[in-house]
Every structure is written in structure tokens, then in C-alpha cells.
C-alpha positions in Angstrom: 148.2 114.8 104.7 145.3 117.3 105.4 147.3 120.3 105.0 148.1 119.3 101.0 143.9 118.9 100.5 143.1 123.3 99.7 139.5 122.5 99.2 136.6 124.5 100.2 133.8 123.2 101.2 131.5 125.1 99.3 133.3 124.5 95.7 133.0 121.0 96.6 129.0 121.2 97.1 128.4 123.3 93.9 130.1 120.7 92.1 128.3 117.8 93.5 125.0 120.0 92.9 123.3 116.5 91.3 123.0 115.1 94.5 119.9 114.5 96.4 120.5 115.9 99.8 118.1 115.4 102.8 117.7 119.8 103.1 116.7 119.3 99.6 113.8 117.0 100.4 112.9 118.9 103.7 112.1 121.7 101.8 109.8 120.3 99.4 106.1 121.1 100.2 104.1 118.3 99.0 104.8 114.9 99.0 105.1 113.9 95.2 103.7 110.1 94.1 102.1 108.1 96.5 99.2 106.8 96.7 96.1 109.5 96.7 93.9 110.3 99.7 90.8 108.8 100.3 87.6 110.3 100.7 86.3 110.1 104.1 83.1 108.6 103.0 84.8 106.1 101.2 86.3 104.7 104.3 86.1 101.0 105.5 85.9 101.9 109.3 83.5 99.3 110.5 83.4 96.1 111.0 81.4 93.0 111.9 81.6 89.3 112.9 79.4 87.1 110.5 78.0 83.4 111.6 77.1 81.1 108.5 76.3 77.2 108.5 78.1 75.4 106.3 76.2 75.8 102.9 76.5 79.3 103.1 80.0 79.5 104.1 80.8 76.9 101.3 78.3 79.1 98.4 80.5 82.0 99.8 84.0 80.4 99.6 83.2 79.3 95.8 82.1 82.5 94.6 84.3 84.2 95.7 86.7 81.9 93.9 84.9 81.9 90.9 85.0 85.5 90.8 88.4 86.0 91.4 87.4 88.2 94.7 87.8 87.3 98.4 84.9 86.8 100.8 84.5 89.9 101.9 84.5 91.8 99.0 82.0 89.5 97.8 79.6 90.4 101.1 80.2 94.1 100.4 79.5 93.4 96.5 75.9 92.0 97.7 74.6 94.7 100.1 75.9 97.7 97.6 73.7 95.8 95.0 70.6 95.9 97.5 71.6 99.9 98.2 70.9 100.4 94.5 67.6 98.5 94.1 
């Protein structure tokens, strides 16, 4: 059954040129899409355990929900607003 198939290889890849190929993404140099790189000084790198009573946990918990923002975004909110002042 082979012998009757007189295909080369080669004609067969040329004509299937439209066909992503995994050579054809190893050769590509940069990465396209994705999500960009972050400056280094934009980093989160450090991190910290926070006690609060219960007033201030609950203050925190509805704020944040007010705001549509979780709690720590809402602690990071407050101390880059004292930075600035």
C-alpha cells in the first residue's frame, strides 16, 4: 500500500506552508502579547502581618466593600496617600 503513495516529503510541506509548526515558533525572537514587564520599583516584594481590634477590622472590611477594592488594596491606598502629603 506504501509503494502506490510517490510523495515527497518536501512537496507535502510547501503545500501545508499555512501551518503553524513548533521550528516556526522556536525561531521567533520575542515573545508577542502577553502581559508587559513590570518595573522593578513597581514591585510588591514585601510583606507584613497586620493586628486590628475589631472596629478597625470591621471599618476596613466595609470600605473596602464600599469601594469595590479588597483590604489590602485599601491599606496600600492609605499609606500612598500619606507619601504624597
Amino acid at each position: 500500500m506504501a509503494s502506490n503513495l510517490n510523495m515527497n516529503i518536501d512537496d507535502v510541506l510547501k503545500q501545508s506552508g499555512n501551518q503553524k509548526t513548533y521550528t516556526a515558533a522556536d525561531q521567533r525572537e520575542k515573545s508577542i502579547g502577553g502581559r508587559p514587564r513590570i518595573d522593578e520599583s513597581e514591585k510588591l516584594t514585601k510583606q507584613i502581618s497586620l493586628y486590628l481590634n475589631e472596629g478597625e477590622f470591621e471599618f476596613l472590611t466595609e470600605y473596602a466593600k464600599r469601594n469595590y477594592m479588597n483590604k489590602n488594596s485599601v491599606v496600600r491606598m492609605l499609606i500612598a496617600r500619606a507619601m504624597v502629603e
